[in-house]
N, C-alpha and C positions, 0 to 999 in steps of 0.2 A: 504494500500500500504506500508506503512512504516510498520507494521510487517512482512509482508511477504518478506521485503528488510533484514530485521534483520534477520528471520528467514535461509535465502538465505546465509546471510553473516557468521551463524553458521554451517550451512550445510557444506559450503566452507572451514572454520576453521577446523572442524573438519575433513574435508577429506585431509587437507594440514599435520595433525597433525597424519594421520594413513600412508601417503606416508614418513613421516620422519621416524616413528617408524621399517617400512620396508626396510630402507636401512640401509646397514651394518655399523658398528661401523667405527669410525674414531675418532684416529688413529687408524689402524691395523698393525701386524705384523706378517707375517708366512716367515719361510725357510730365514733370512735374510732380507726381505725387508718390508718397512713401506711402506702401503696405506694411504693415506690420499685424502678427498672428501671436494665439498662444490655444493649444490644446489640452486640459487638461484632465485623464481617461479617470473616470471613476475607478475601476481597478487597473487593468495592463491595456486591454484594447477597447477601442470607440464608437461610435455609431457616430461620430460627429465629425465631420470633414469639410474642410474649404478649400479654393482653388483660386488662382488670379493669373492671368496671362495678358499677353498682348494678340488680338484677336488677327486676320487675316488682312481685311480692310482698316487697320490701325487703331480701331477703339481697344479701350478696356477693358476685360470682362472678369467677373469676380461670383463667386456663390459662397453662401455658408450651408452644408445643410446640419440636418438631426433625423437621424433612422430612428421606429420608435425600438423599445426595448435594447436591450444590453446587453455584451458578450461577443460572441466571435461572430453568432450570427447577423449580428448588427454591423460588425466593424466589416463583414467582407459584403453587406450591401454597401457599406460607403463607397468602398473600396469599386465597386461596381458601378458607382453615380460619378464618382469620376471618368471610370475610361469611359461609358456610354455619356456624358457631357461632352470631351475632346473628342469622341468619336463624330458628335453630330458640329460642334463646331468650329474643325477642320476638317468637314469634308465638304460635299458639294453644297452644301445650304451655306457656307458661309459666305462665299462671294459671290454677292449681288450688287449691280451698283446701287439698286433701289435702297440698301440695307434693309433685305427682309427676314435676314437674322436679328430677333428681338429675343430680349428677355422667357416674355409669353411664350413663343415658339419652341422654347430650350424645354422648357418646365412641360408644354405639352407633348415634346417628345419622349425624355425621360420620363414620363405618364404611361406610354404607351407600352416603352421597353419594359418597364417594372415589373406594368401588369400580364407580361409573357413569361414571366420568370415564375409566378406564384408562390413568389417567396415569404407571402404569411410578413410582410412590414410594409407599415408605408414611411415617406422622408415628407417633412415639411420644409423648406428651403424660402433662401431670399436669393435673386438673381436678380444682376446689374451689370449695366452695359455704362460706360463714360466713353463721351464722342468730346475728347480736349479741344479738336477745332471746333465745333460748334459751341461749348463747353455745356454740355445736353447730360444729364445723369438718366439713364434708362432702367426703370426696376420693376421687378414683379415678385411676388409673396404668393406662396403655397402652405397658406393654413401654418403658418410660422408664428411663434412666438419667443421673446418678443419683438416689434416691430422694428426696425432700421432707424437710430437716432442718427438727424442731422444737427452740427453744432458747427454754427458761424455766429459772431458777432456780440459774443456772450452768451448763447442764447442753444438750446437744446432741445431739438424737438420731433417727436416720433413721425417717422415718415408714412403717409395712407399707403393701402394697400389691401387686400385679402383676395383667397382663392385655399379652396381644398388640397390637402396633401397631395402629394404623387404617391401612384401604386395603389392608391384606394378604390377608384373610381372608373369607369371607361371613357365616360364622358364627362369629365370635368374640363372645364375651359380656364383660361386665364389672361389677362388682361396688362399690359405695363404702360407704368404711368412716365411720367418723365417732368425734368422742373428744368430751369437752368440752374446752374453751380456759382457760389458763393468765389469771389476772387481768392479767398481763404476760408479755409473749411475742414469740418473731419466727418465721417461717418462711419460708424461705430454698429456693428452687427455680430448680436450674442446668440449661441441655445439659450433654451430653455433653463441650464442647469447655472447659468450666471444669478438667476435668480435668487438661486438656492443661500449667495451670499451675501446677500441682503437682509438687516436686520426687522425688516418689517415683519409683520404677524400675514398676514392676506397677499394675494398673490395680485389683487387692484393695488395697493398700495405700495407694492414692490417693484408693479412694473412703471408706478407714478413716482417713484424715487429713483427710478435710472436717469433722465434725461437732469436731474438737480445732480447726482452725481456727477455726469460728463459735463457740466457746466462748473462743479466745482474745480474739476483738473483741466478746463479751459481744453477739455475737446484731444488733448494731449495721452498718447498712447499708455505711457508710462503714470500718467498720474491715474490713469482708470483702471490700469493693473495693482498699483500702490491700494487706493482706494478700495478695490473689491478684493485685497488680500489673494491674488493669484499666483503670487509669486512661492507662497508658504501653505496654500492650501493640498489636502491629501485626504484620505478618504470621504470622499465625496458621494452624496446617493445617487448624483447623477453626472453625468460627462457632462464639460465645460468647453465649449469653444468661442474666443471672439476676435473679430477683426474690423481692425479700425485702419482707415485709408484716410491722410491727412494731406494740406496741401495750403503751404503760406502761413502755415501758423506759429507765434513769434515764439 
């Protein structure tokens, strides 16, 4: 029993040490703005994953998701929302001159894949496209919580959105919204499990105290990791991921 626990516990290790090596560098930086990540697995591996590249046609593209439940079988659908995302956008849908790769489009494909798999989960996700010559932020929400805080100008404030999970549904649709972008700006997208460290009682109050927080670290990556103790947090009930994309801010 106790090899097979050790044996178990390297298994684990090792598959925790192949989901870090696949997420993208942090910090990063393209067209102006720094990415910066932090994943932090309830026990060894995740169900929560993110992704940031430079798209075909030059925008930005970026997701956070959260698979539901916990364990290996969660961490290898992530593992799975990644390749089928860079699958759909480098391949032929990405270049159009129309750009009729959107947000929405991404979310309704990975909907589609999921639900061929029946793999018994669904992901909630935020997906965002940034167009720096236009300066266009492009995004859409699949039954995510919680919402995508924008913070310019002192000021902190949860971005609209909704739309049903992926892998749930056959016919769920979804919709992206788009704003222009602040000359200086962050925008900051958690799981669910950031919540968790938040001193509030209620989960309305919890998620009305994130946007005071990103306001109190002035929108800055580091003070909202200080702030929600990520950097010394450890057993956790649930997986942690957030990423904040900054851009001018002093």
């Amino acid at each position: 029993m106790q090899k097979q626990h050790t044996l178990l516990l390297e298994d684990q290790r090792a598959g925790q040490q192949l989901q870090q090596l696949i997420r993208p560098s942090t910090p990063w930086q393209a067209q102006g703005i720094t990415f910066e990540h932090c994943v932090v697995p309830a026990l060894y591996l995740t169900g929560d994953s993110l992704d940031y590249c430079v798209l075909p046609d030059g925008r930005l593209f970026l997701y956070l998701a959260d698979v539901s439940g916990h364990g290996t079988a969660s961490a290898l659908i992530s593992m799975l929302v990644k390749n089928t995302v860079r699958e759909f956008i480098f391949g032929a849908h990405a270049v159009h001159p129309d750009h009729s790769l959107t947000p929405a489009t991404v979310l309704s494909y990975l909907n589609q894949r999921l639900l061929t798999y029946n793999a018994d989960r669904h992901v909630t996700l935020i997906c965002a496209m940034i167009d720096t010559k236009q300066n266009v932020l492009h995004w859409s929400v699949a039954g995510h919580l919680p919402s995508p805080v924008l913070y310019s100008a002192g000021r902190a404030e949860f971005l609209r959105g909704k739309g049903q999970p992926v892998g749930l549904f056959e016919h769920s649709t979804y919709s992206s919204e788009q704003m222009p972008l602040p000359a200086a700006f962050s925008l900051s997208l958690f799981s669910d499990g950031a919540l968790e460290l938040l001193p509030e009682k209620y989960l309305i109050t919890k998620e009305a105290a994130l946007p005071k927080l990103i306001s109190a670290a002035q929108g800055q990556y580091a003070g909202i990791v200080e702030r929600l103790g990520l950097a010394n947090c450890s057993n956790m009930p649930d997986d942690i991921a957030m990423l904040v994309l900054s851009r001018n801010l002093a």
